[in-house]
Jmol script that loads the backbone (N, CA, C; Angstrom):
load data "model"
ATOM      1  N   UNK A   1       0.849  -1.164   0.000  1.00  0.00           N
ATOM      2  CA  UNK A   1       0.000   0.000   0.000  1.00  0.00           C
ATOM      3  C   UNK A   1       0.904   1.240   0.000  1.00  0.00           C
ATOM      4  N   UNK A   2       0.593   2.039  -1.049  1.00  0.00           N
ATOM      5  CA  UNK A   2       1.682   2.724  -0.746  1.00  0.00           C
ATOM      6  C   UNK A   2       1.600   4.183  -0.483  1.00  0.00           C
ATOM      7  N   UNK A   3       2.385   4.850   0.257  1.00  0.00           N
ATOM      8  CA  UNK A   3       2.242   5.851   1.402  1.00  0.00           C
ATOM      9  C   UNK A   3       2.046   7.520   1.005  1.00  0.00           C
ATOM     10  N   UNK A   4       1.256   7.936   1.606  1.00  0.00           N
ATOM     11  CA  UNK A   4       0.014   9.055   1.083  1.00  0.00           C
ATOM     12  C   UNK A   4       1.327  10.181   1.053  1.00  0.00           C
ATOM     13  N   UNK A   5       1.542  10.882  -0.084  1.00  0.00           N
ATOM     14  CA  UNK A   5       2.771  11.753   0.237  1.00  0.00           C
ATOM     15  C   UNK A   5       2.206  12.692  -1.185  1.00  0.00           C
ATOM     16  N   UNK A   6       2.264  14.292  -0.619  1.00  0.00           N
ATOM     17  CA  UNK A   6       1.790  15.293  -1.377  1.00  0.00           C
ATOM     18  C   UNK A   6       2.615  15.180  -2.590  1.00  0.00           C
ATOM     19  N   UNK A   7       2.138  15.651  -3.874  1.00  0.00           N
ATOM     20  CA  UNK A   7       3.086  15.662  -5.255  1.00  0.00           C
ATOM     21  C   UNK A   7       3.084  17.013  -5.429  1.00  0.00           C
ATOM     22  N   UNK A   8       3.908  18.018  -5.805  1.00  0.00           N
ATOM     23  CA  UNK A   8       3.772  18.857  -6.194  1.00  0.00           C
ATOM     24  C   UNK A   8       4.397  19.355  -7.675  1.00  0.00           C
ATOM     25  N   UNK A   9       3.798  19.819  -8.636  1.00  0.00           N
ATOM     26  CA  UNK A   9       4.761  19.529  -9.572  1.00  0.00           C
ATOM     27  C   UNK A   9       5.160  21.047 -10.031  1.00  0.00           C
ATOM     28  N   UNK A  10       6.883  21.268  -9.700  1.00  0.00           N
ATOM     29  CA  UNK A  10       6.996  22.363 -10.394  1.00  0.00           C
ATOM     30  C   UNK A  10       7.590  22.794 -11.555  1.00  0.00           C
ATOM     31  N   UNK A  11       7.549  21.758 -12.547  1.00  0.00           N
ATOM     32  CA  UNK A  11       8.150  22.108 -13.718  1.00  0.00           C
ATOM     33  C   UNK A  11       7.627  20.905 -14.979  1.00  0.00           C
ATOM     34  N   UNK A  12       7.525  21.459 -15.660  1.00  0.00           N
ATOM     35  CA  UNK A  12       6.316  20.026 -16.831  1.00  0.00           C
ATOM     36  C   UNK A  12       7.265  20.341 -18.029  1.00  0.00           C
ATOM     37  N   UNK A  13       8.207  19.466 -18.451  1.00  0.00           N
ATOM     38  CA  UNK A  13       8.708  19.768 -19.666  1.00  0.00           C
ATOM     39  C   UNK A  13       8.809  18.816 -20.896  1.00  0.00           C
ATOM     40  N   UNK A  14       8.251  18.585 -21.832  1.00  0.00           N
ATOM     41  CA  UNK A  14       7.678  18.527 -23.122  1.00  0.00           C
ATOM     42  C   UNK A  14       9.069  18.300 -24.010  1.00  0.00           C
ATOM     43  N   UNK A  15       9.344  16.933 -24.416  1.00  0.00           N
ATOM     44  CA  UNK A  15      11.213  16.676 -25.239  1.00  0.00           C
ATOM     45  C   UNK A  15      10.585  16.599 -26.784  1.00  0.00           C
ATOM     46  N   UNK A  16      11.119  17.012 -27.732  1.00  0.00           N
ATOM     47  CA  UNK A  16      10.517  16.840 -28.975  1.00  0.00           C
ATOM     48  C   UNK A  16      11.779  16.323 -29.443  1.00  0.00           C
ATOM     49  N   UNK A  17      11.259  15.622 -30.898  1.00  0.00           N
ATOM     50  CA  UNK A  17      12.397  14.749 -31.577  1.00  0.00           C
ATOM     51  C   UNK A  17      13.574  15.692 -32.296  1.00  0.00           C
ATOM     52  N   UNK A  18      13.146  16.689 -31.905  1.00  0.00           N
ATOM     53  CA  UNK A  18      14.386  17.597 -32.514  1.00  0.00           C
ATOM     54  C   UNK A  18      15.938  17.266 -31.504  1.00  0.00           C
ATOM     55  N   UNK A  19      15.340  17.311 -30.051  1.00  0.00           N
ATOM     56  CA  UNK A  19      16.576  16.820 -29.471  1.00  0.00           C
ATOM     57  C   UNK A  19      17.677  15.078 -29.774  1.00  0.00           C
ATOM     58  N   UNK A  20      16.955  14.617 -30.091  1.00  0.00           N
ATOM     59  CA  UNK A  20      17.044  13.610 -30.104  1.00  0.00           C
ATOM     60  C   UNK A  20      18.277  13.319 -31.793  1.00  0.00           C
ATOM     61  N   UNK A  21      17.605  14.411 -32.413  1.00  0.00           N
ATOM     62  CA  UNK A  21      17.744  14.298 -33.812  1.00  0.00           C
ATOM     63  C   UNK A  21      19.362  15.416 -33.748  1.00  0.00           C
ATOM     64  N   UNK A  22      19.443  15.907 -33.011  1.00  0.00           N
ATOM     65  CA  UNK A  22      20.891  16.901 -32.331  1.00  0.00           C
ATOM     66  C   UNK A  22      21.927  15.704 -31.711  1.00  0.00           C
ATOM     67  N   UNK A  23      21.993  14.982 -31.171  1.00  0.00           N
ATOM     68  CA  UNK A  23      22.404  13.965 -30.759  1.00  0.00           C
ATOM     69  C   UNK A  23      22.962  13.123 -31.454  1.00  0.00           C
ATOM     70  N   UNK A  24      22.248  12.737 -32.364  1.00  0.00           N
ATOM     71  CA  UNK A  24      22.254  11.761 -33.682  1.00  0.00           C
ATOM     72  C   UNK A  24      23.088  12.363 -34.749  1.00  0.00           C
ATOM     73  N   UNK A  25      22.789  13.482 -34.722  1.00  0.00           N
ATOM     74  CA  UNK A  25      23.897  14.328 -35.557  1.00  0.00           C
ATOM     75  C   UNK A  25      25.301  14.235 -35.177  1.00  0.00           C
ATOM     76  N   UNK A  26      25.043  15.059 -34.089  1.00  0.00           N
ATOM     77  CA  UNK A  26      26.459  15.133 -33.460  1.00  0.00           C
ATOM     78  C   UNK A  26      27.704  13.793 -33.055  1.00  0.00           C
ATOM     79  N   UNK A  27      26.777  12.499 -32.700  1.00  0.00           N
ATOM     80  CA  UNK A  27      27.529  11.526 -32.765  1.00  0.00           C
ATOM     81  C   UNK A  27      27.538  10.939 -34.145  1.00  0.00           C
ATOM     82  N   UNK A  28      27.512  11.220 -35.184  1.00  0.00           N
ATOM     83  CA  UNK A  28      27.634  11.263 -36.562  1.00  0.00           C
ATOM     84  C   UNK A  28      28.878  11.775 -37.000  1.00  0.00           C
ATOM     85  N   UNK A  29      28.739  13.252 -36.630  1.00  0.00           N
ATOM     86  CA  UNK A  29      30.016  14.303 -36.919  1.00  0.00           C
ATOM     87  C   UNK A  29      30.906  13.801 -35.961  1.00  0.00           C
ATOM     88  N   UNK A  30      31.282  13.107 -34.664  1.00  0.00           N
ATOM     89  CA  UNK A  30      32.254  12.672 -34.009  1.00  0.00           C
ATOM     90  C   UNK A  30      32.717  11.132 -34.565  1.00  0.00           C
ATOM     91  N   UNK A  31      31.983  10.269 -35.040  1.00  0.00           N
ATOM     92  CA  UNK A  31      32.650   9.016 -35.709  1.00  0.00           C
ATOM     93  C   UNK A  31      32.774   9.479 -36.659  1.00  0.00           C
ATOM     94  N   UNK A  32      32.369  10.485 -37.760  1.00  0.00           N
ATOM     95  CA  UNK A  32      33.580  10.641 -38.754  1.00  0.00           C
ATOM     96  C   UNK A  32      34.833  11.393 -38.469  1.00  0.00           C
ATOM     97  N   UNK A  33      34.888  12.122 -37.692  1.00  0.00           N
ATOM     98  CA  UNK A  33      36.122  13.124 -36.701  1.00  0.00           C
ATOM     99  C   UNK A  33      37.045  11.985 -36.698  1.00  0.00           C
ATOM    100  N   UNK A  34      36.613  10.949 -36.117  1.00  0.00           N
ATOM    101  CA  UNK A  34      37.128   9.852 -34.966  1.00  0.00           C
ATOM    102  C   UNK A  34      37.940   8.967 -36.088  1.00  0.00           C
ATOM    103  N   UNK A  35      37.463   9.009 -37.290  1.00  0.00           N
ATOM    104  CA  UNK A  35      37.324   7.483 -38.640  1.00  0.00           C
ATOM    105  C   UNK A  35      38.717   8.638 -39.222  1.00  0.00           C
ATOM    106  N   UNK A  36      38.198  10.322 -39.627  1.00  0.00           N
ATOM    107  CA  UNK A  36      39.364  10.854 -40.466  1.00  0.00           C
ATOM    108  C   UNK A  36      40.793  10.383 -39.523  1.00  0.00           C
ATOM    109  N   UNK A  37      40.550  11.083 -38.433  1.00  0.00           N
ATOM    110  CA  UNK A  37      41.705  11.091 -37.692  1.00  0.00           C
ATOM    111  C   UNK A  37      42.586   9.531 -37.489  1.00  0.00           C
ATOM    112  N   UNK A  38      41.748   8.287 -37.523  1.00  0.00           N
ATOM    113  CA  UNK A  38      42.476   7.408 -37.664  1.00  0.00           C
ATOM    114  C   UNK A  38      43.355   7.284 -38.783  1.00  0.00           C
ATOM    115  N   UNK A  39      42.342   7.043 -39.672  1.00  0.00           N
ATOM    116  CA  UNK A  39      43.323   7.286 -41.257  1.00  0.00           C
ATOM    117  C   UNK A  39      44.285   7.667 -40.804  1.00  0.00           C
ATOM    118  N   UNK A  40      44.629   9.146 -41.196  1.00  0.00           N
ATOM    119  CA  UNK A  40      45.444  10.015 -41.308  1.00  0.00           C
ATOM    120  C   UNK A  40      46.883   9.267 -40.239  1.00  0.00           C
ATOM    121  N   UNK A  41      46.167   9.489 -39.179  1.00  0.00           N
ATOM    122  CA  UNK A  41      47.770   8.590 -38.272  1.00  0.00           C
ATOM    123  C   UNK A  41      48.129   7.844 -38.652  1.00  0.00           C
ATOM    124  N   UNK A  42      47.386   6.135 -39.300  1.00  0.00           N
ATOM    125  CA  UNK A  42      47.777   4.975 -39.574  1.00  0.00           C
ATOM    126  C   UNK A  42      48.644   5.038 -40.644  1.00  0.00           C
ATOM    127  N   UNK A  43      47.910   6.121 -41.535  1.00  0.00           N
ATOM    128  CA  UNK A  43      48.057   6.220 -43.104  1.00  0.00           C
ATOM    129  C   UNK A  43      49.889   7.004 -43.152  1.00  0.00           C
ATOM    130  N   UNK A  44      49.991   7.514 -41.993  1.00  0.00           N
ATOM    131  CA  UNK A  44      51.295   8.180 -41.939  1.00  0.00           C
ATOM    132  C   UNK A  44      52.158   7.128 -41.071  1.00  0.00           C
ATOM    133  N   UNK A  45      51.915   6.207 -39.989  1.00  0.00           N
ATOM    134  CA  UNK A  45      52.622   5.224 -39.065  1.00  0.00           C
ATOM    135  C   UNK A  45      53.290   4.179 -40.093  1.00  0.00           C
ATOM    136  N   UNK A  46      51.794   3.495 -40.602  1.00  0.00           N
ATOM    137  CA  UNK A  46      52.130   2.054 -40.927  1.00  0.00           C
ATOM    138  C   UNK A  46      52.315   1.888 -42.801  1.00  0.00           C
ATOM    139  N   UNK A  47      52.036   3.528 -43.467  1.00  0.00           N
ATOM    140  CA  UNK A  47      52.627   3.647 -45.071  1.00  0.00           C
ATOM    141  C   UNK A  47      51.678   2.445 -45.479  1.00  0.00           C
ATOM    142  N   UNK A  48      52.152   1.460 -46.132  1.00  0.00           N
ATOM    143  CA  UNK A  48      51.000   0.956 -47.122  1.00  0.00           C
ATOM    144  C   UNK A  48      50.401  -0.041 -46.514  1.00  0.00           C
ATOM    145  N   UNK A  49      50.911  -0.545 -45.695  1.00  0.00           N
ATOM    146  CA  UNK A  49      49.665  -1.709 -44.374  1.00  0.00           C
ATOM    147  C   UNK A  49      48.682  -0.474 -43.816  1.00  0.00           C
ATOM    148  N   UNK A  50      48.812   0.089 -43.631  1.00  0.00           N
ATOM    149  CA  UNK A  50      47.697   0.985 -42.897  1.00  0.00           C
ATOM    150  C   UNK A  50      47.265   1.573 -43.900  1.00  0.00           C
ATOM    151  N   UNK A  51      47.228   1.813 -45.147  1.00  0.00           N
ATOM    152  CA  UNK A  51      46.288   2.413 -46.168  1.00  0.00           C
ATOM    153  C   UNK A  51      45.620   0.861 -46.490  1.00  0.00           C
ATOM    154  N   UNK A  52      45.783   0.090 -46.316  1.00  0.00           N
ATOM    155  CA  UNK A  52      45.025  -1.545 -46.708  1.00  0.00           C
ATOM    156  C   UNK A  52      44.346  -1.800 -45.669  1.00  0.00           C
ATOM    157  N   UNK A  53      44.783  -1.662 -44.218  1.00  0.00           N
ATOM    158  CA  UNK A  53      43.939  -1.619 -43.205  1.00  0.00           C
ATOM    159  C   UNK A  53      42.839  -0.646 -43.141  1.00  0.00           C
ATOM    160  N   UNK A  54      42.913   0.712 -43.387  1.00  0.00           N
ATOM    161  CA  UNK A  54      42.185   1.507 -43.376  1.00  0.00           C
ATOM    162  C   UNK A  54      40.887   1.158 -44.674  1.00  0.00           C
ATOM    163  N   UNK A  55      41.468   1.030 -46.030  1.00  0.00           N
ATOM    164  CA  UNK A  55      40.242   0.405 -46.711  1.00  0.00           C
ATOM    165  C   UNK A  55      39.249  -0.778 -45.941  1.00  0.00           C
ATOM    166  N   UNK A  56      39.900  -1.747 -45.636  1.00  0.00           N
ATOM    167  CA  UNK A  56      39.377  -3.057 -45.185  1.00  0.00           C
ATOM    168  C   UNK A  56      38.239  -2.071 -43.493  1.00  0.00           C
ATOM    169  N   UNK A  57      38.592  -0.931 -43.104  1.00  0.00           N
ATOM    170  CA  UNK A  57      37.787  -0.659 -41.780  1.00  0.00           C
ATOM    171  C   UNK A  57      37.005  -0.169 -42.702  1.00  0.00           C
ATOM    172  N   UNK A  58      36.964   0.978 -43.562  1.00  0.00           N
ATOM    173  CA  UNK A  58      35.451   1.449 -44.321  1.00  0.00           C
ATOM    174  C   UNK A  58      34.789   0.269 -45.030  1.00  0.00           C
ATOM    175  N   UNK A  59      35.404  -0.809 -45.977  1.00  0.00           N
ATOM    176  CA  UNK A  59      34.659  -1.384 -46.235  1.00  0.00           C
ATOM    177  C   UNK A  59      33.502  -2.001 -45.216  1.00  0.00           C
ATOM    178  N   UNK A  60      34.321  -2.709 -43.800  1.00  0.00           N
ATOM    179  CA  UNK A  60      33.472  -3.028 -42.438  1.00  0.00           C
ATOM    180  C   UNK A  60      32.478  -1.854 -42.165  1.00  0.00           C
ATOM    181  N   UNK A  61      32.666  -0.839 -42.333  1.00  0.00           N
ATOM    182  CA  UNK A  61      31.688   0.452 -42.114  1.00  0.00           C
ATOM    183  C   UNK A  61      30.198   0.487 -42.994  1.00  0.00           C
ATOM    184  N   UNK A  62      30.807   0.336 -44.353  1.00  0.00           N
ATOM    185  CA  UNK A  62      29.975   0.283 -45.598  1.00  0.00           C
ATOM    186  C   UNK A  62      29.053  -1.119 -45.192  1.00  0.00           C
ATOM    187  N   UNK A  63      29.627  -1.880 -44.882  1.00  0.00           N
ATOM    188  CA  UNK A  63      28.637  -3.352 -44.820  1.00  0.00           C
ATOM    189  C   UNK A  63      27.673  -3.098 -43.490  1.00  0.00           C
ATOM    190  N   UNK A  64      28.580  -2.676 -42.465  1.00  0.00           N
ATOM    191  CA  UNK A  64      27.379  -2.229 -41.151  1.00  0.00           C
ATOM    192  C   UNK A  64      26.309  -1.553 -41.612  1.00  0.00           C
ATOM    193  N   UNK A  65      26.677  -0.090 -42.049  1.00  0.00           N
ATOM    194  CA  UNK A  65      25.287   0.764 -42.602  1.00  0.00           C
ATOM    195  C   UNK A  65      24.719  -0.099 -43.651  1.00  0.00           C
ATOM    196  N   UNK A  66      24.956  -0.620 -44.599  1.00  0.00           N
ATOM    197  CA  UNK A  66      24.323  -1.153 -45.544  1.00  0.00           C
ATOM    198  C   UNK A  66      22.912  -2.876 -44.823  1.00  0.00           C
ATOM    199  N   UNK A  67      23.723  -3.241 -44.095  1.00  0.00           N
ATOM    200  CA  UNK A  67      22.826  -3.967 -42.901  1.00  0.00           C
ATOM    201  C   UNK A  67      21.539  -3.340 -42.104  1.00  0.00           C
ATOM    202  N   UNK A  68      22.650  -1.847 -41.316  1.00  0.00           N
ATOM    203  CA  UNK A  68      21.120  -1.174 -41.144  1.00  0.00           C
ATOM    204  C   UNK A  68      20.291  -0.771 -41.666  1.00  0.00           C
ATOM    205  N   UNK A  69      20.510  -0.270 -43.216  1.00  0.00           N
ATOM    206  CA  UNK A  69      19.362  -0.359 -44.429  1.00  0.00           C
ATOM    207  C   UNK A  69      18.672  -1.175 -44.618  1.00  0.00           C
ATOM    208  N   UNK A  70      18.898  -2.149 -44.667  1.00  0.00           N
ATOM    209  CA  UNK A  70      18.784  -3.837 -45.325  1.00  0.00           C
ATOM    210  C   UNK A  70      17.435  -4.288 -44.203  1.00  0.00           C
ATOM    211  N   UNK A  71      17.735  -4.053 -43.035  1.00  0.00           N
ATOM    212  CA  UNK A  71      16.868  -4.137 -41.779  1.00  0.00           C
ATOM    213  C   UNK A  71      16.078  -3.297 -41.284  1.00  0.00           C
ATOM    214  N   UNK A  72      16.408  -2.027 -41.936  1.00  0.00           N
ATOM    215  CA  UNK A  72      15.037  -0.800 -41.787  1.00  0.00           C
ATOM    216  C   UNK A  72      15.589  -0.051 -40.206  1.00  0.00           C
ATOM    217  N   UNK A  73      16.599  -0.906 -39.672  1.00  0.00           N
ATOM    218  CA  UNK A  73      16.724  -0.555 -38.317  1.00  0.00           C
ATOM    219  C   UNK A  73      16.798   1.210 -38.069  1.00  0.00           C
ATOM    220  N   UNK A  74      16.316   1.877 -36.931  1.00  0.00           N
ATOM    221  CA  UNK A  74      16.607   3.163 -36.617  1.00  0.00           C
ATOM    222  C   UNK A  74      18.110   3.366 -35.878  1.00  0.00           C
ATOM    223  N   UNK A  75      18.679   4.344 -36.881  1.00  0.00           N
ATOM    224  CA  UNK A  75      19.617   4.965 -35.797  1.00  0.00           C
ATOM    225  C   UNK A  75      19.787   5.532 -34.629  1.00  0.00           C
ATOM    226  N   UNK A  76      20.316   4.979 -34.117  1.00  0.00           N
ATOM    227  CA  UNK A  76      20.083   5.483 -32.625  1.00  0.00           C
ATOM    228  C   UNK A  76      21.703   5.813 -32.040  1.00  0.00           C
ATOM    229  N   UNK A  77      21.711   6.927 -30.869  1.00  0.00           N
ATOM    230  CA  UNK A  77      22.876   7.061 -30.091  1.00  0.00           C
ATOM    231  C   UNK A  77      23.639   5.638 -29.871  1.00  0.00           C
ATOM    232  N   UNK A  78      23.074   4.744 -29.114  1.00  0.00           N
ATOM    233  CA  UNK A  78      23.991   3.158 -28.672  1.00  0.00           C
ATOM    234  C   UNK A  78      24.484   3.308 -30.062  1.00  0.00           C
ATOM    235  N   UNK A  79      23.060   2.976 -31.303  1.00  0.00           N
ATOM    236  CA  UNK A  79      23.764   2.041 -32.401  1.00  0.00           C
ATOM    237  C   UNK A  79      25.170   2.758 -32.980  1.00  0.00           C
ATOM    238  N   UNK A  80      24.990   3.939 -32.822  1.00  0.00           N
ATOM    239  CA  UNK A  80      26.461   5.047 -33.193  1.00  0.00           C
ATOM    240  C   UNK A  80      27.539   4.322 -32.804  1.00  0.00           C
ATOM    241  N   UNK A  81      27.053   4.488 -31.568  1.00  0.00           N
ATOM    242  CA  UNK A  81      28.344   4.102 -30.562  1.00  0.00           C
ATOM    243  C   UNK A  81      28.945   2.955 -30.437  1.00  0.00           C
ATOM    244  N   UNK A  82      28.049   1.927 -30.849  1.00  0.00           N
ATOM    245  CA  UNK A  82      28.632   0.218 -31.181  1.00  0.00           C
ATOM    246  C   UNK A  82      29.563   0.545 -32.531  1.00  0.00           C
ATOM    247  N   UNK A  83      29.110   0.983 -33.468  1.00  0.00           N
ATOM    248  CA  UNK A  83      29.738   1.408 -34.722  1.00  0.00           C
ATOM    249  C   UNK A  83      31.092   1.997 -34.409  1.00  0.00           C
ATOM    250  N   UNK A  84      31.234   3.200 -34.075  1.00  0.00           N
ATOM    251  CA  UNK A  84      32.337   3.443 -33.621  1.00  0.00           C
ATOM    252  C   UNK A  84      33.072   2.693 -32.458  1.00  0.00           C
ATOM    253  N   UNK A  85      32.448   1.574 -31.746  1.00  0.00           N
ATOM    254  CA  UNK A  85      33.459   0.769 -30.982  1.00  0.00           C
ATOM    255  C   UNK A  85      34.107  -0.018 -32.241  1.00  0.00           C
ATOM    256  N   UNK A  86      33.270  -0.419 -32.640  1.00  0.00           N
ATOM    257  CA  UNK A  86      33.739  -1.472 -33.816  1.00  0.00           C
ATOM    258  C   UNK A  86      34.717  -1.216 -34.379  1.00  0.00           C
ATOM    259  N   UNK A  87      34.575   0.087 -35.136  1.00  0.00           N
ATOM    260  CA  UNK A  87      36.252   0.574 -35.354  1.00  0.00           C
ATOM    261  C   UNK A  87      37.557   0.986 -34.415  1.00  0.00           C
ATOM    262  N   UNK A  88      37.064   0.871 -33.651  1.00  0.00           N
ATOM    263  CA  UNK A  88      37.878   1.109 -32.466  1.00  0.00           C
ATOM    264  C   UNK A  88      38.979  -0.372 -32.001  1.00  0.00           C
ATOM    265  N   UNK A  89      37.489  -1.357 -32.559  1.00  0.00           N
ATOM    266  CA  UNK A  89      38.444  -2.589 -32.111  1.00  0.00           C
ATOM    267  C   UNK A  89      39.174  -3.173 -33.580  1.00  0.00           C
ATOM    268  N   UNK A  90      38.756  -2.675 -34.148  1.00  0.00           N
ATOM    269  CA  UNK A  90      39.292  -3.231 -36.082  1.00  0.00           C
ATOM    270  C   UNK A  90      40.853  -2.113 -35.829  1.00  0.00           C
ATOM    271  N   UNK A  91      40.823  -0.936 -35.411  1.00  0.00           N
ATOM    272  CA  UNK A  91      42.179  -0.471 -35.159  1.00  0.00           C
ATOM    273  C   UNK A  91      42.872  -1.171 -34.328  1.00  0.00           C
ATOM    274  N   UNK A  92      42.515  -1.759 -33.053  1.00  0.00           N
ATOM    275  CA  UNK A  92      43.658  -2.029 -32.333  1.00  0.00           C
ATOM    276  C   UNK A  92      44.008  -3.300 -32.396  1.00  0.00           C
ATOM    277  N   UNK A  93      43.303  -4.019 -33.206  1.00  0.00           N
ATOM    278  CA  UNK A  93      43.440  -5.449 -33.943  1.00  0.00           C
ATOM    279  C   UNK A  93      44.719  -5.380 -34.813  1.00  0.00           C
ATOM    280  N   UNK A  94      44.393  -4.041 -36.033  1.00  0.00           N
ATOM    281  CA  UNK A  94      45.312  -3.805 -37.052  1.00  0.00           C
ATOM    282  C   UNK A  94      46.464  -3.438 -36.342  1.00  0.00           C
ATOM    283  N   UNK A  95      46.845  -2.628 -35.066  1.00  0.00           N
ATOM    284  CA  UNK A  95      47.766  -2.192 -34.154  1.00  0.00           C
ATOM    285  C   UNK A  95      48.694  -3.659 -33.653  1.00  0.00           C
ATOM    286  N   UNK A  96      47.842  -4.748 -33.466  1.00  0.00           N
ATOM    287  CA  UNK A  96      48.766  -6.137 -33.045  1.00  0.00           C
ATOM    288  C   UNK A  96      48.946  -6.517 -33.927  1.00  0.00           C
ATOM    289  N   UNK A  97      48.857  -6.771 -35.340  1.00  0.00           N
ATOM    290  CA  UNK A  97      49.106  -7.142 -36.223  1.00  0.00           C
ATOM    291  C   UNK A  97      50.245  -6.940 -37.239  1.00  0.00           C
ATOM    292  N   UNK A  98      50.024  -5.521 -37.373  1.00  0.00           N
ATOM    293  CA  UNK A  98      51.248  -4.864 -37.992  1.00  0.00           C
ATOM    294  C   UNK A  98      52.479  -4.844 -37.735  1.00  0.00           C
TER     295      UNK A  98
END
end "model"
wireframe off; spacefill off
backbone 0.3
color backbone group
């Protein structure tokens, strides 16, 4: 039973998909930030293994989005963020390897 306690409410605020859609952006514009900036280091570290590595991570990129097409799935913040783990771990894979 649960216990009689006054509510008072002082603030009612109303989220529209615009926020949501700011978010989605922005972790958009940070995994490509995140994707140039790898390149560019690898592409200068590891000379022509890291320009072959770096194709082989966009192609992995191209097949992810092309999946989430394929499945209708919505983008979402997580799904960003799995995406960019993913490359995260395809770099430090290519990092033991090389």
């Amino acid at each position: 039973m649960p216990l009689p306690a006054p509510v008072k409410v002082i603030q009612n605020i109303t989220i529209g998909p615009a926020l949501g859609q700011d978010s989605i952006r922005r972790g958009v514009y940070a995994g490509h930030s995140r994707r140039h900036a790898d390149y560019c280091v690898h592409d200068f570290y590891y000379k022509a293994s890291g320009i072959v590595a770096d194709v082989v991570l966009f192609i992995n990129l191209i097949y992810l989005l092309g999946a989430f097409a394929a499945l209708k799935a919505t983008m979402t913040l997580p799904g960003i963020a799995g995406i960019i783990l993913t490359m995260g771990i395809g770099v430090d894979t290519k990092r033991a390897y090389l």
